[in-house]
Structures are given as structure tokens and as C-alpha cells.
C-alpha positions as CSV (number, residue, x, y, z in Angstrom):
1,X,143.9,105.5,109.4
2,X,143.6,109.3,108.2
3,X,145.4,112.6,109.8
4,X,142.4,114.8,110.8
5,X,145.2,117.1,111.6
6,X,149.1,117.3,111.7
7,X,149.0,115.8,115.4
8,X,145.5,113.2,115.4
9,X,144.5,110.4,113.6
10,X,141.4,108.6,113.5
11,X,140.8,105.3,112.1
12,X,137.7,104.0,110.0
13,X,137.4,100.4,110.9
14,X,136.5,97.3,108.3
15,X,133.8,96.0,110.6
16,X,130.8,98.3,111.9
17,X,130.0,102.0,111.1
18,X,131.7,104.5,113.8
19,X,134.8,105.6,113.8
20,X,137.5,106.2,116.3
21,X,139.2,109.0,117.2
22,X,142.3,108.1,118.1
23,X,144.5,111.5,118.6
24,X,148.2,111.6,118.5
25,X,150.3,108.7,118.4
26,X,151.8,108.9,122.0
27,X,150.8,106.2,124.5
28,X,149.6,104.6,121.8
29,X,149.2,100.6,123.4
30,X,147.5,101.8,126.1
31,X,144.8,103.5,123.2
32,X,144.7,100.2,121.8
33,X,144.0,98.1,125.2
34,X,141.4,100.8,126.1
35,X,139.8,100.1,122.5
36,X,139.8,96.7,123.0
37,X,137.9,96.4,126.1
38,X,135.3,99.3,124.8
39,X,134.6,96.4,122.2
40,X,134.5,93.6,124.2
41,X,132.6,94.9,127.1
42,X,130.1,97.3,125.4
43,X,130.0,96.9,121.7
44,X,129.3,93.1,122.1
45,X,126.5,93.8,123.9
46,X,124.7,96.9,121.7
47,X,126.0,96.3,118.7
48,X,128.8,97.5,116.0
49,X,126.6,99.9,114.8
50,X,125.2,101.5,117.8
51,X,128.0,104.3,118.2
52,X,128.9,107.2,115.9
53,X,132.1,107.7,117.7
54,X,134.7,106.0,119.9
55,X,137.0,108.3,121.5
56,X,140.2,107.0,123.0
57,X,142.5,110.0,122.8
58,X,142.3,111.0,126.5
59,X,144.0,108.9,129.2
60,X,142.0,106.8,131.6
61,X,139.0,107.3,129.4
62,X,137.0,106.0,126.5
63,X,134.1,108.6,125.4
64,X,131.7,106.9,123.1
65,X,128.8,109.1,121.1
66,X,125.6,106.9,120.4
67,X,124.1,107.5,117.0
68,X,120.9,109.4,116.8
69,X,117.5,107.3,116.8
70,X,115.4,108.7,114.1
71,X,112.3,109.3,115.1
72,X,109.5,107.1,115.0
73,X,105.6,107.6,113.4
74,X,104.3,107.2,117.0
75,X,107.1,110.0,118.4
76,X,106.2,112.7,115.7
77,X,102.4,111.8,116.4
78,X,103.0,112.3,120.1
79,X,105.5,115.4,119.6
80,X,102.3,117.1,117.3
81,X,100.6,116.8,120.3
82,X,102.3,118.0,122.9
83,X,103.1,121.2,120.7
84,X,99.2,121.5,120.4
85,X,98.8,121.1,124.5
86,X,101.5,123.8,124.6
87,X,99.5,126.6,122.4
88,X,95.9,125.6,123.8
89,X,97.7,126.2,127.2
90,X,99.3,129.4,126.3
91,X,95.8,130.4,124.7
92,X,94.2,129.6,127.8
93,X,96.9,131.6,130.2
94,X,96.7,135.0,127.3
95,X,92.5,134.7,128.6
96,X,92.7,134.7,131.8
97,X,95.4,137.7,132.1
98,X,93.0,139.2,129.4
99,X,90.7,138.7,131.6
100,X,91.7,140.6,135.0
101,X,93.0,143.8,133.2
């Protein structure tokens, strides 16, 4: 466990790759409890790894932030394209108001 600042911690922990933000030490069991069942209702079903951050400084509330997919050769192949339907469509639009002036 680290101080990000003189009043929050967050904690790095030995087993998966996220890391939870934990805030100030105050109501500090009921962080844990909400931690807990974050792990066992969600992280055993996506994974250890699927979230960059677990957030369980607010009451009530656990705020988990999904990593980032990178993108895959079919995505940049399809985003290529859709950039290239957007310009012939622009061309076409800059014609016909070229057109009727």
C-alpha cells in the first residue's frame, strides 16, 4: 500500500494487474467488504486482469475502469475505411454545392 497523497492510499495487489484505489483510511471494513464482493462477483467471472482500476473510496459504491482493448488488424482495416467513406462523402457533398452556385 502507497500514499498517493497525505489523505489516500491505494494498494497494488500480489495477484492480477489493476490497482485499487482505496482513499483515506476511514470506514475502512466496509472498503474491504465492498472489495471483496467486486472480486467475487465480477472479477471471477472476467478475469484478474480485465480492470485498470478498482475504486472503493466512495460509500455505497465500487467504480471499476476496464483496461483499453488494443485494437485489432481487422478494426484498423475497417477504421481506414470508414475514414475513406467519410472524405469520398464530403467530396461528393463540396460537388453538388459546387454545383448549384
Amino acid at each position: 500500500m502507497k500514499a498517493v497523497s497525505a489523505r489516500t492510499f491505494e494498494m497494488v495487489p500480489a495477484l492480477g494487474n489493476h490497482i485499487i484505489e482505496f482513499g483515506d483510511g476511514n470506514d475502512y471494513e466496509k472498503k474491504f467488504r465492498r472489495l471483496l464482493a467486486f472480486y467475487q462477483q465480477v472479477l471471477s467471472k472476467t478475469g484478474m486482469d480485465t480492470y485498470e482500476k478498482i475504486n472503493v473510496q466512495f460509500a455505497g459504491e465500487v467504480i471499476g475502469i476496464k483496461k483499453e482493448k488494443p485494437l485489432s488488424k481487422a478494426d484498423s482495416v475497417q477504421a481506414v475505411k470508414n475514414v475513406l467513406k467519410m472524405i469520398d462523402e464530403s467530396e461528393k457533398q463540396a460537388m453538388q454545392v459546387d454545383s448549384t452556385e
